[in-house]
N, C-alpha and C positions, 0 to 999 in steps of 0.2 A: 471511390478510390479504394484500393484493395488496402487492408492492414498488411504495413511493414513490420515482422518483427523478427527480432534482433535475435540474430544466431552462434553467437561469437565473437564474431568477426568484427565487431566495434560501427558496425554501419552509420554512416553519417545519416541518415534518413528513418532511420526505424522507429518506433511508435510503440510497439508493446512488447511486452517481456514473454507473452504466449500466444501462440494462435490460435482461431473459433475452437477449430479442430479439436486440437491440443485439450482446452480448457474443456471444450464438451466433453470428450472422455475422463478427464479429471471429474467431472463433478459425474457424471454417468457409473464410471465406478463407485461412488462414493452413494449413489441414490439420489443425489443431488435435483429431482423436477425438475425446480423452478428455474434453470439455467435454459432449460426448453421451451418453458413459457414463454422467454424471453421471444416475442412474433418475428424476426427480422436477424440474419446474420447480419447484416448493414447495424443493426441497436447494437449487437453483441460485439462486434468489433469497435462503434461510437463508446460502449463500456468500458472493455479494453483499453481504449486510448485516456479515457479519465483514469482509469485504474492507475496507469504506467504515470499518467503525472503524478497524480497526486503520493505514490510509494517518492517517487523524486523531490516533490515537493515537503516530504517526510523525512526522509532521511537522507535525502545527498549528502550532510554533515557528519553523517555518524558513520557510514560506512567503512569499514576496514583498506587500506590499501589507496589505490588510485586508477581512475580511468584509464583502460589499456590505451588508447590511442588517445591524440588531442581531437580528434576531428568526430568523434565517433555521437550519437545522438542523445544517448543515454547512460546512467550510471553504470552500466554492467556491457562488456565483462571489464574486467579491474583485474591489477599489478598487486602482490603485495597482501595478498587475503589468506587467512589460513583459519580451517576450522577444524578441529578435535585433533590437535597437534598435525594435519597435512595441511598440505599448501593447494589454493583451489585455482587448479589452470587457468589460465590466461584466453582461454579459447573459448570458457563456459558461463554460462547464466546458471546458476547454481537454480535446483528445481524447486526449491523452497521460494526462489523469488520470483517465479514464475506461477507457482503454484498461489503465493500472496496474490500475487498480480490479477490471476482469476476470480480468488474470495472479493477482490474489493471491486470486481468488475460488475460480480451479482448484487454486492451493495449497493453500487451507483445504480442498477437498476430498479431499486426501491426509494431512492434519494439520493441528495447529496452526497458527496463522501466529507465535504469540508463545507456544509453552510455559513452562512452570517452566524455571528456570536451573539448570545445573549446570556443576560447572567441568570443563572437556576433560581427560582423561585421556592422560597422558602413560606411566605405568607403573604395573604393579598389582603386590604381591605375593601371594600367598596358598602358604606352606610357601616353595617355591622360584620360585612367579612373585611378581613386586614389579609394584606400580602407582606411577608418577608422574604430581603433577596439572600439568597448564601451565597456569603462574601466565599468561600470556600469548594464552592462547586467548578468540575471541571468548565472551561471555556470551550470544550470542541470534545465531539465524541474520538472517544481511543478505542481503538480494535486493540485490544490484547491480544486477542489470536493470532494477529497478524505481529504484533510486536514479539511472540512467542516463537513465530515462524522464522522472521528473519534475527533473530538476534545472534543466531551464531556468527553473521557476519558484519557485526555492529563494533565500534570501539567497545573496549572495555568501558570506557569514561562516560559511553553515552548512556545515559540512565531513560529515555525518552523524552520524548518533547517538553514534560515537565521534569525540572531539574533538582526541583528542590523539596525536599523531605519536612514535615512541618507535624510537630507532636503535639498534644492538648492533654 
């Protein structure tokens, strides 16, 4: 099945925030390889489609604004968004989250983007090695660069998936 992806236009069906195309020249500009190694258009758009959930399953909440239409498949485009004091048309996928969209597509192509959780390991023992767990370690890996990319179009309020700030 060919990737649907969303052009503005609120498509009830669309699947990603950027096309093979698209994202190959994104990273092709940049030097980017490994987005080539990738054997299969058929993978790279399979990546894509994780990519676009898991930014959804990221941030739906924190988003600026509201979904232009009720019907439409995914977050973007949005009512109500403004970034460096303008307003971001109603018609557009802003290219920073399309551009995300691709960085965590080449992720998913190395792993997970959201595995099972386990808690970080601080010391193990086993006879005379000991394992401690850090009560303190994140729960799931953060892409900063990705939190870096989109946050122009973030609530103020939303700090990231972790909320709360903790001094020692």
């Amino acid at each position: 099945m060919a990737l649907i992806v969303e052009d503005g236009t609120g498509k009830s069906d669309a699947e990603s925030y950027i096309s093979v195309s698209d994202a190959s020249t994104y990273f092709g500009n940049r030097g980017v390889v490994a987005w080539d190694a990738i054997a299969t258009d058929t993978l790279r758009e399979a990546y894509l489609r994780l990519a676009t959930e898991y930014i959804t399953q990221m941030y739906r909440e924190r988003w600026q604004g509201a979904r232009y239409t009720e019907d439409q498949a995914l977050d973007w485009p949005r009512t109500g968004v403004v970034r460096d004091s303008w307003s971001v048309d109603t018609d557009e996928v802003p290219v920073e989250v399309q551009r995300a969209c691709a960085e965590l597509a080449l992720k998913q192509s190395t792993g997970q983007l959201a595995p099972d959780l386990t808690q970080g390991v601080i010391r193990q023992k086993v006879d005379v090695i000991e394992v401690e767990y850090d009560k303190a370690s994140p729960q799931y890996t953060r892409y900063r660069a990705i939190d870096a990319m989109l946050k122009p179009y973030l609530n103020a309020s939303s700090s990231g998936p972790c909320m709360g700030l903790v001094r020692v």
